[in-house]
C-alpha positions in Angstrom: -1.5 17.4 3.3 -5.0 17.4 1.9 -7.6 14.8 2.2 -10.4 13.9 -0.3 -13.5 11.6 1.1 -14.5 9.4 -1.0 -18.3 8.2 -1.9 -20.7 9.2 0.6 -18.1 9.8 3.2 -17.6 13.3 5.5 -14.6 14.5 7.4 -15.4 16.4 10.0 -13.6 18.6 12.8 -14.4 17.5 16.0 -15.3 21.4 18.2 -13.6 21.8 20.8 -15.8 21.7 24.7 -15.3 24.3 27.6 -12.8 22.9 30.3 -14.5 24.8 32.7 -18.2 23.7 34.2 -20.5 27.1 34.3 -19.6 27.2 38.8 -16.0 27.6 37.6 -14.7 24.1 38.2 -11.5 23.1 35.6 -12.1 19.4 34.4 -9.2 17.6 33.3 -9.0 16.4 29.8 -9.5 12.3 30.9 -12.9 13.3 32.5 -14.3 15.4 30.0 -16.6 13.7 27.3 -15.5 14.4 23.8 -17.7 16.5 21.7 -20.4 15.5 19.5 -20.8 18.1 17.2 -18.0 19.0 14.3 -17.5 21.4 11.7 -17.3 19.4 7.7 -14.4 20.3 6.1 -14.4 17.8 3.6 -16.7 15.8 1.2 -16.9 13.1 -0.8 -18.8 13.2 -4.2 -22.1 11.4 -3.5 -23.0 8.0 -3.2 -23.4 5.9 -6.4 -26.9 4.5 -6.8 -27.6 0.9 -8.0 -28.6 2.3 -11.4 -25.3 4.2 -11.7 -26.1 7.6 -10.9 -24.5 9.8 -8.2 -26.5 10.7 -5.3 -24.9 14.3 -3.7 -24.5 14.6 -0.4 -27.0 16.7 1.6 -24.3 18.3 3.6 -21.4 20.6 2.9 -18.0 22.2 3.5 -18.7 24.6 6.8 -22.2 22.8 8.3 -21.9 22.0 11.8 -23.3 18.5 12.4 -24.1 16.3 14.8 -22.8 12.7 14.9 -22.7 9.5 17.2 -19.7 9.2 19.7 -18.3 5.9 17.9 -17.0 8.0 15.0 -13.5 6.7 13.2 -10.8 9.3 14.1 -7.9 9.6 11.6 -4.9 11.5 12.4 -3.7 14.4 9.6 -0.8 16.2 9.8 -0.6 15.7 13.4 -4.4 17.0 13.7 -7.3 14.2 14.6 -10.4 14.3 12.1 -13.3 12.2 12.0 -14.5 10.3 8.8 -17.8 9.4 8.7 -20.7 8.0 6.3 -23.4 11.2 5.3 -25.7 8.1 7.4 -23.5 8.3 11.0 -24.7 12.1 10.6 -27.9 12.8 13.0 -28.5 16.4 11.9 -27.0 20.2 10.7 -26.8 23.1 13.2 -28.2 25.9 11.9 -28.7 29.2 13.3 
């Protein structure tokens, strides 16, 4: 199953954390802090300005972004992705 954004909104895949602290200590999954940072693997069109014109989005399919931790996780073929607003995104990781 595929899904298409719509508007100004991004799906994003949530990256996976180390379980293991840098002194070698395992933390189980209930006390580790879910991730921030994602990789887009969808977007919508653009935004639709009030004098009708599309606005693209700034970011695409493959950036790694960084978003809020009150993000709305969907569920996809038993995989959970994140759909947000190209506004809940703080910022691109680039190298």
């Amino acid at each position: 199953m595929k899904i298409r954004p719509l508007h100004d909104r991004v799906v994003v895949r949530r990256q996976e954390e180390e379980a293991t602290t840098a002194s070698g200590i395992v933390l189980p999954g209930s006390a580790q802090e879910k991730p921030n940072q994602g990789e887009v693997i969808a977007v919508g069109e653009g935004r639709i300005l009030n004098n009708g014109e599309r606005q693209a989005l700034t970011v695409q399919v493959g950036d790694t972004v960084l978003f809020g931790g009150y993000a709305n996780t969907v569920k996809v073929d038993g995989e959970e992705l994140l759909i947000l607003s190209e506004n809940e995104i703080y910022g691109v990781l680039e190298d």
